[in-house]
C-alpha positions as CSV (number, residue, x, y, z in Angstrom):
1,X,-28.4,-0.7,-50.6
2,X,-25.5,0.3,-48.9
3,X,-22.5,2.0,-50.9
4,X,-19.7,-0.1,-49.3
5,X,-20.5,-3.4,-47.4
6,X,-18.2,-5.9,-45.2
7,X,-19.5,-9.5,-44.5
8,X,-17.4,-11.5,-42.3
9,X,-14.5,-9.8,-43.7
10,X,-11.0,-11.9,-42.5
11,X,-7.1,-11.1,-43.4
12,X,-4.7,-12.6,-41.9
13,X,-0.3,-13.0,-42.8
14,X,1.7,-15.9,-42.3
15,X,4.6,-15.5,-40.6
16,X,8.4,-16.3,-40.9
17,X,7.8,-18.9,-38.4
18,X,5.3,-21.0,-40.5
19,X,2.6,-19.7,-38.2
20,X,-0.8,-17.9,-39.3
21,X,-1.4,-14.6,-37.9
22,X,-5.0,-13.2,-38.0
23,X,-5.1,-9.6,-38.5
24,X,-9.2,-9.4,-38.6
25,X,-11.5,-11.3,-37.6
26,X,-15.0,-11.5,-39.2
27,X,-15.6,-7.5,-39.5
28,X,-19.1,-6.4,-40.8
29,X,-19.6,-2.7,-41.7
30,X,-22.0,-0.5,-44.0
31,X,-21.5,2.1,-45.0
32,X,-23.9,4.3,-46.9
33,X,-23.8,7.8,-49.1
34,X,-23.9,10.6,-46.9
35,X,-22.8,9.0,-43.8
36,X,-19.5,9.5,-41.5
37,X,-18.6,6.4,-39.7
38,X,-15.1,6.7,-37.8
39,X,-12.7,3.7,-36.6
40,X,-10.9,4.0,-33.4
41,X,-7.9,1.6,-32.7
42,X,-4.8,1.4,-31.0
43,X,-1.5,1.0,-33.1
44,X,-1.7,-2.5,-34.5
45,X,-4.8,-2.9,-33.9
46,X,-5.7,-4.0,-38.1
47,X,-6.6,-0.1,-38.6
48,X,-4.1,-0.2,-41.9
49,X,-5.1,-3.2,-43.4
50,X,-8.8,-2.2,-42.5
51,X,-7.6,0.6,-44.7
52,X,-6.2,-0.9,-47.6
53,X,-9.4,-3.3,-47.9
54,X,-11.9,-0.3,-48.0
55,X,-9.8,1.9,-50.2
56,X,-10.0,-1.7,-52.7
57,X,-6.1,-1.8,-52.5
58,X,-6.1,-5.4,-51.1
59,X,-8.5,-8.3,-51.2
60,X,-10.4,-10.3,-47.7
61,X,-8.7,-13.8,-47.5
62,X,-12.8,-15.0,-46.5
63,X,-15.9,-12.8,-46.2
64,X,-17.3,-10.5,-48.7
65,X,-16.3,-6.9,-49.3
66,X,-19.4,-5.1,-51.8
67,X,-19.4,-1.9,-53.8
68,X,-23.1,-0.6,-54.3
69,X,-23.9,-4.7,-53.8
70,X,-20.9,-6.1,-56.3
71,X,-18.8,-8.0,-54.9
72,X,-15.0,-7.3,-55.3
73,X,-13.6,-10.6,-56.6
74,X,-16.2,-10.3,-59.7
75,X,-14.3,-7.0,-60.7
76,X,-10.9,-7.3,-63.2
77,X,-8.1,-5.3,-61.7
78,X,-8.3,-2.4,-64.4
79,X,-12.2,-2.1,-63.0
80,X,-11.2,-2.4,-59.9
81,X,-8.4,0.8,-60.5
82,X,-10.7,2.8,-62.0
83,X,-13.6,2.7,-59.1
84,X,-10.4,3.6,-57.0
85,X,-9.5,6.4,-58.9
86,X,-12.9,7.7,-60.0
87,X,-14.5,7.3,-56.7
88,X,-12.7,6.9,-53.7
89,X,-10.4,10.0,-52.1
90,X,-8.1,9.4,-50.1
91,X,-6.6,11.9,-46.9
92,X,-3.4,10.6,-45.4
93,X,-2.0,12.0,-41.6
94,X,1.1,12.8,-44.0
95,X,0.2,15.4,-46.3
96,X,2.1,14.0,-49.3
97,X,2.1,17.1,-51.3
98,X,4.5,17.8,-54.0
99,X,7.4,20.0,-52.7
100,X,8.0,23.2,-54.8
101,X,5.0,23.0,-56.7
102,X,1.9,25.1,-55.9
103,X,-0.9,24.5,-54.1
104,X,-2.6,24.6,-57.6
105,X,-1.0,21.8,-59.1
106,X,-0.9,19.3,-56.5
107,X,-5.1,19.9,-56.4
108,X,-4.8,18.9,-59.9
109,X,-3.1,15.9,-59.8
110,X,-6.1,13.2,-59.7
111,X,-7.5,15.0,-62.6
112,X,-4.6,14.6,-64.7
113,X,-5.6,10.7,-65.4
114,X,-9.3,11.8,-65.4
115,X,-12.1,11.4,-68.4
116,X,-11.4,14.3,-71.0
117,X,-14.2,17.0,-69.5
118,X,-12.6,16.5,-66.3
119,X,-8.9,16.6,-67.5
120,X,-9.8,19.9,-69.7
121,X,-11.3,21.8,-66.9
122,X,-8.7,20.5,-64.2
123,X,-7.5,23.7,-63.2
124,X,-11.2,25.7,-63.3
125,X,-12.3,22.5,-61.1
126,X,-9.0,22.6,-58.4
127,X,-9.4,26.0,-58.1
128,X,-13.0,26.0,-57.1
129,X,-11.8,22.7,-54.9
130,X,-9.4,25.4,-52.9
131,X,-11.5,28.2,-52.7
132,X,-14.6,25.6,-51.1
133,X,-11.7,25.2,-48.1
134,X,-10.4,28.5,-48.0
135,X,-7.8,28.7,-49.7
136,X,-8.8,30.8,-52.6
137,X,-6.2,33.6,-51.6
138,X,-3.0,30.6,-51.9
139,X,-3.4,29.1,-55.4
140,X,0.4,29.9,-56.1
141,X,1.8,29.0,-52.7
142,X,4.1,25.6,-52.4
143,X,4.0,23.7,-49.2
144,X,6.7,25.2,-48.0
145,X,5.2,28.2,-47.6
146,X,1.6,27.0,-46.0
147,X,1.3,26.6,-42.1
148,X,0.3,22.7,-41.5
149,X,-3.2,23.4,-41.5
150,X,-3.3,24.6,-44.9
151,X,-1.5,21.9,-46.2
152,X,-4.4,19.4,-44.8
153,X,-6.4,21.8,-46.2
154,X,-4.8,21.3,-50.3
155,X,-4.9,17.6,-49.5
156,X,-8.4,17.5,-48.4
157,X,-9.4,19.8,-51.7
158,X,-6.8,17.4,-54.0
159,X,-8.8,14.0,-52.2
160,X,-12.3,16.0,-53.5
161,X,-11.5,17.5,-56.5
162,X,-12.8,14.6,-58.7
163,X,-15.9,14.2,-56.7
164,X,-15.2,10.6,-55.0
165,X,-18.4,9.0,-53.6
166,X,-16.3,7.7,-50.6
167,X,-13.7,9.2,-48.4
168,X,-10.8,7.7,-46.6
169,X,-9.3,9.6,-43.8
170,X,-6.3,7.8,-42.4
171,X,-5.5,9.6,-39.0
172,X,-6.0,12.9,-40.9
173,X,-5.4,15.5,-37.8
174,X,-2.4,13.3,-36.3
175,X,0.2,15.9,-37.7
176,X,-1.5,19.0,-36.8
177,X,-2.3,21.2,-33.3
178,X,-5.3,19.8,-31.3
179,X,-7.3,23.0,-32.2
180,X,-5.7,23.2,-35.8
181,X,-6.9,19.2,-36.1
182,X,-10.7,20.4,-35.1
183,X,-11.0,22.6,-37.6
184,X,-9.9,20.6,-40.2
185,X,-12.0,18.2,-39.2
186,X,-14.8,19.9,-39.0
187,X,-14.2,21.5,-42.6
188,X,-13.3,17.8,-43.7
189,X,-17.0,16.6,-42.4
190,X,-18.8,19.9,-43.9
191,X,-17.8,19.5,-47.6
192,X,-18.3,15.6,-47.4
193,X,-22.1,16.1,-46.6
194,X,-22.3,18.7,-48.9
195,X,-21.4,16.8,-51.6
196,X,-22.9,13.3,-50.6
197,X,-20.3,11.5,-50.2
198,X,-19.8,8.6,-47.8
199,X,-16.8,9.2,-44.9
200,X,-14.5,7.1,-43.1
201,X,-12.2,8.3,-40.6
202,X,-9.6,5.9,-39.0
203,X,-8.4,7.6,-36.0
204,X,-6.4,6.9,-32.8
205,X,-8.5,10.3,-31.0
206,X,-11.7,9.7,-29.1
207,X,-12.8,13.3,-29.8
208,X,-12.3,13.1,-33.6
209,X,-14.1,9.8,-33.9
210,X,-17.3,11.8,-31.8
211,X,-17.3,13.9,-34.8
212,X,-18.9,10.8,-36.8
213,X,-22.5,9.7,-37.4
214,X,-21.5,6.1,-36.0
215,X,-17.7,5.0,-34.5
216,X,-16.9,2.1,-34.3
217,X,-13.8,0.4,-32.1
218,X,-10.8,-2.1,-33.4
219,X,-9.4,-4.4,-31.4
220,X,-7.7,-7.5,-31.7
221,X,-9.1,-7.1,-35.1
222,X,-12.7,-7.6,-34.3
223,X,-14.6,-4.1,-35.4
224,X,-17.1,-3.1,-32.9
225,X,-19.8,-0.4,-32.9
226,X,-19.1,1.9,-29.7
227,X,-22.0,2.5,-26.7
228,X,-24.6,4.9,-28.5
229,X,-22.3,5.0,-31.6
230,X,-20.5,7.6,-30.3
231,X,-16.8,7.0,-29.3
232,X,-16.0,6.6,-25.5
């Protein structure tokens, strides 16, 4: 059984013009623990909204979306929070780190709304999270004082720290260097396998989307899986 399923998946916005605008269009995708699958699309392509359904932050107007088989319309909108927090990390292109405040405490963050044995052991567990990207040496350093490769770096180990079973990678190297973005990457992709977890990476880059087990394309919001899986 896959972790996350799409079946026929449809969204779609009415406009100020009466008119019906389909965003996607019948998308099917599984994904399973352990696995990288990357989604290339051109600006308005759908690659947001994609986004928002996977990360259970909107719901399909048709189709099914499935976590571990149960369907999302069968869960209450507290369940539904909770999977989100508990089990789903998200990395943003925009780092979104608190300004002023260490490196440290914005890895703890998710853990602050976490069960108890999480929330008491927040700081033992970020600081293990920082150390596993290489960070170790920077606990105490704000944002202001990390190059933009070490802030992806925090935000990867604050997306991690409560041990999702899915990541969501939104254009994660857009803000940094081309050989800065690699690395991250790379690192990214590393402590996902290592830890089991499932990874999606929406991307406008070709050579970040190679870095996947499977890539899919988006266009016109119809999702479609790339020659040999691997992106063009």
């Amino acid at each position: 059984m896959s972790l996350l399923r799409l079946d026929g998946v449809t969204r779609s916005v009415h406009l100020a013009d009466g008119s019906l605008l389909e965003i996607l269009r019948g998308v099917d995708l599984a994904v399973d623990a352990g696995e990288h699958v990357s989604i290339v699309g051109r600006s308005g392509s759908g690659k947001t909204t994609l986004l928002n359904l996977l990360g259970f932050l909107d719901e399909p107007a048709s189709g099914n979306l499935l976590w571990e088989g149960r369907p999302l319309r069968s869960l209450s909108t507290r369940q539904r929070d909770r999977l989100r927090g508990r089990d789903i990390g998200f990395v943003f292109q925009q780092f979104n780190l608190l300004s002023g405040r260490s490196a440290l405490d914005n890895t703890i963050v998710p853990l602050l709304y976490a069960e108890s044995a999480l929330f008491w052991r927040r700081r033992v567990l970020a600081t293990a999270m920082l150390e596993r990207v290489g960070l170790g040496e920077r606990l105490g350093s704000t944002p202001e004082q990390l190059s933009g490769g070490e802030q992806q770096r925090v935000a990867i180990a604050r997306a991690l720290v409560r041990g999702p079973r899915l990541i969501l990678a939104d254009e994660p190297t857009g803000a940094l260097d081309v050989e800065t973005g690699a690395r991250v990457m790379r690192l990214l992709d590393d402590v996902a396998r290592a830890s089991g977890a499932a990874l999606i990476t929406i991307t406008h880059d070709p050579a970040i989307a190679a870095l996947a087990d499977r890539s899919y394309r988006l266009d016109a919001g119809s999702l479609v899986l790339d020659a040999a899986g691997v992106a063009a």
